[in-house]
Structures are given as C-alpha cells and as structure tokens.
C-alpha positions as CSV (number, residue, x, y, z in Angstrom):
1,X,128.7,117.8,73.3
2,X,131.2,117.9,70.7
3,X,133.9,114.7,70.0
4,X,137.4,115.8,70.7
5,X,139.0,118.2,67.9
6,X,142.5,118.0,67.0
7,X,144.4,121.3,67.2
8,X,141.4,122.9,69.3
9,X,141.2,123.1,73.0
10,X,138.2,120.8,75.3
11,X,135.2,122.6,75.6
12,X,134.1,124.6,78.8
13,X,131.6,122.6,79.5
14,X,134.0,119.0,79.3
15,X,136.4,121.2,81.0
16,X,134.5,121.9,83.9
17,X,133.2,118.5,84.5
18,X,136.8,116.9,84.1
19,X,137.8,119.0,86.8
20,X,134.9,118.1,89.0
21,X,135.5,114.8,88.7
22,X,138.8,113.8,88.3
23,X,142.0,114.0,90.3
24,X,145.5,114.5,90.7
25,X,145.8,110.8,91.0
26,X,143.3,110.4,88.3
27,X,146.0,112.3,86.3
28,X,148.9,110.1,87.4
29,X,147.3,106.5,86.9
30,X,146.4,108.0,83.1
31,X,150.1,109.2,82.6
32,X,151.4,105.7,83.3
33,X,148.5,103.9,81.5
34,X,149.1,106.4,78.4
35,X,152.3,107.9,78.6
36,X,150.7,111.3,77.9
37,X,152.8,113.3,80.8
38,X,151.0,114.9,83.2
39,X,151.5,118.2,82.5
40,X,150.0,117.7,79.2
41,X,146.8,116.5,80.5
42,X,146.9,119.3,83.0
43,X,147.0,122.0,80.0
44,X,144.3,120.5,77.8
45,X,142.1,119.8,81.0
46,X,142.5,123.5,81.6
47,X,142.1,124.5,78.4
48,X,145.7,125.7,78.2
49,X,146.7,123.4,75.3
50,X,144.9,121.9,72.8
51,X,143.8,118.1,71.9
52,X,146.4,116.4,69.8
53,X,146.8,112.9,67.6
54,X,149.4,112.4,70.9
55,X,147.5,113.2,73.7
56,X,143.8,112.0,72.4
57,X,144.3,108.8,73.8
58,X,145.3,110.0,77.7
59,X,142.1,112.3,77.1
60,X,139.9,109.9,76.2
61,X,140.8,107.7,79.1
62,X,140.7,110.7,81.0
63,X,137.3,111.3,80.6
64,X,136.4,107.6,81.1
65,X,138.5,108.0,84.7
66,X,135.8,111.4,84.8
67,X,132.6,108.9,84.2
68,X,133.4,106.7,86.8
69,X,134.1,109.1,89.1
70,X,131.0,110.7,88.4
71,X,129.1,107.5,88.6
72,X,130.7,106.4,92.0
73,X,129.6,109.6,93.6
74,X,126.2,109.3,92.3
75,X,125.5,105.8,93.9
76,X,127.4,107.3,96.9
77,X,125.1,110.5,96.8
78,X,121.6,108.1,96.8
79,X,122.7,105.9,99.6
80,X,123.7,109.3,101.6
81,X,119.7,110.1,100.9
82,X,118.8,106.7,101.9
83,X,120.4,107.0,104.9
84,X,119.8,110.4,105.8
85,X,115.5,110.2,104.9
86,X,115.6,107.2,107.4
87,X,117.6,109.4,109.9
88,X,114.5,111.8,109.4
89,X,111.8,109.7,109.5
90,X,113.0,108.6,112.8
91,X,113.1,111.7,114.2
92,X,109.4,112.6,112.6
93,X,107.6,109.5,114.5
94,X,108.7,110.7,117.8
C-alpha cells in the first residue's frame, strides 16, 4: 500500500476501506480536530480531489479514525461468534 502522494488522488483500494469504515461523523470530529473542511475530505475520500501539503494531516487522522473503526468491529465481530457458536451448541445438545 502506497504512503500518501501529494498532488495524486488515495488509492482504490485506501478508498474503499475509508469508506467502509469511517463516517459522516468520523468526517466531522476530523474537520474540527484538523480544520481540513469536510468537503475536502469528502473529495479526496472519493477520489474526487487529490492529497495535498493542506489536507495530509485531516487524511492521516482520517485513516487512523478508519483503523479504529475497523478494529472495534472486529472485536465486535468475534464476540458476535462467541455468542452466536454458544447459541448453537445449545441447540446441538438437545
């Protein structure tokens, strides 16, 4: 995965996962954290604008609102199995 290029747009690939995992809200808390507006992060989310020496910080923290995101949802997404496998078992010993 390539670092952030200035004067380029985000790859697909970061593109896609920043719009799995982040938010409008996600969005909003970086604008006032960053001052990058919101409808510049928007565009280079989308791949409608491209990374800049002004916006590379909102981007980077961005993507870190992104990892967390993801990370939540995957310790959300084992205890869902936990729960769900001892749901089945239940169900298997009857």
């Amino acid at each position: 995965m390539k670092i952030l290029e200035h004067s380029k747009t985000i790859s697909v690939e970061v593109s896609d996962l920043l719009k799995a995992f982040t938010t409008a809200r996600d969005i909003a808390d970086v604008n006032a954290e960053t001052g990058v507006s919101v409808s510049t992060l928007n565009y280079v989310k989308r791949r409608a604008g491209n990374v800049s020496l002004d916006n590379e910080k909102g981007m980077l923290k961005l993507i870190e609102r992104a990892y967390k995101n993801a990370e939540t949802k995957r310790v959300e997404a084992l205890r869902c199995k936990k729960e769900m496998k001892l749901i089945l078992e239940a169900y298997e010993r009857v």
